[in-house]
N, C-alpha and C positions, 0 to 999 in steps of 0.2 A: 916410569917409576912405579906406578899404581899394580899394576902389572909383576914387575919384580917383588915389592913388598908380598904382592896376594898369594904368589908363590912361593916365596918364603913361609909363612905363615902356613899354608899345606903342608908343606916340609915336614916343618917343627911339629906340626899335630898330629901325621903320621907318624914322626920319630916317637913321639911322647905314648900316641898309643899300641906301637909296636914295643915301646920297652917298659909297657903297662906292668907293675909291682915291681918294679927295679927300683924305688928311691934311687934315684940317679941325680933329682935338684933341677931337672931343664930349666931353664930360662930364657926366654925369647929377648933378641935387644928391643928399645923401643919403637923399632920401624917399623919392625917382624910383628909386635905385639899389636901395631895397628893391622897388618895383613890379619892377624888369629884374632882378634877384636870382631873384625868384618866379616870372617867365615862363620862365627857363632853366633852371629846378630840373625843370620838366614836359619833360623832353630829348627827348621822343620829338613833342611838340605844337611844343618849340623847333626840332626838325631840321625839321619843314614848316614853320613859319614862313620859316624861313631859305632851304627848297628854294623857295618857293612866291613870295616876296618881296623872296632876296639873287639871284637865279640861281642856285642851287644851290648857293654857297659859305657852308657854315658859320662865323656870325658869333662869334671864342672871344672868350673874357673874361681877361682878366688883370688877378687879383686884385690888390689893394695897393700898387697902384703908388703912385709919389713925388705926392704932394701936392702944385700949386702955385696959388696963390693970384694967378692972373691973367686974374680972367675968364670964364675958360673956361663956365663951367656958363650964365652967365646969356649967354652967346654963343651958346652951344647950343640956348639957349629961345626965341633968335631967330630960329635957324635952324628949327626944327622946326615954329613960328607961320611962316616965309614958306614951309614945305612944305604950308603947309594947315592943320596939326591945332589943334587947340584947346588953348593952354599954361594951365595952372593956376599962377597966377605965384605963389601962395604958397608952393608946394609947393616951388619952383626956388631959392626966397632964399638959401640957404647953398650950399656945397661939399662934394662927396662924398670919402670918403679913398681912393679908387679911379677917381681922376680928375684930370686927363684920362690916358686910359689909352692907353700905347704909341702916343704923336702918331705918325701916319703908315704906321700898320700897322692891317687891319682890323681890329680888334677891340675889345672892347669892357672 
């Protein structure tokens, strides 16, 4: 499980910084959010990801954002399945409470 979540979580932060100025709203579910939780806790692994995969603009996070129940998360699973990766749809079923986070602004 650890494993599927941790991968998930790459997915979705590759998706997010591959469709860097898109306001597109991603939102990770709650599973996914602890996988992207765990890759950014590693901040020094997390700033090359982001040098190496956003163009060198660090991808922030902001916490706790407003909650909304539109969507979002299982839109974002779609998005991330037509970027190529492999979605784990169980993992996606719910809403994350930290999502969608700051529609229109990079970050996560």
């Amino acid at each position: 499980m650890a494993a599927r979540v941790l991968g998930q979580g790459y997915a979705y932060l590759l998706t997010a910084m591959n469709h860097r100025g898109e306001s597109l709203g991603l939102a990770p579910s709650t599973l996914v959010d602890i996988g992207v939780h765990t890759i950014i806790l590693d901040t020094v692994a997390y700033a090359e990801l982001c040098n190496r995969f956003n163009g060198g603009h660090f991808l922030h996070h902001v916490p706790k954002v407003e909650m909304k129940d539109d969507g979002s998360v299982l839109k974002t699973a779609h998005i991330i399945a037509a970027d190529g990766w492999e979605v784990d749809l169980p993992l996606w079923a719910d809403a994350a409470e930290c999502g969608p986070c700051h529609p229109g602004n990079d970050s996560h």
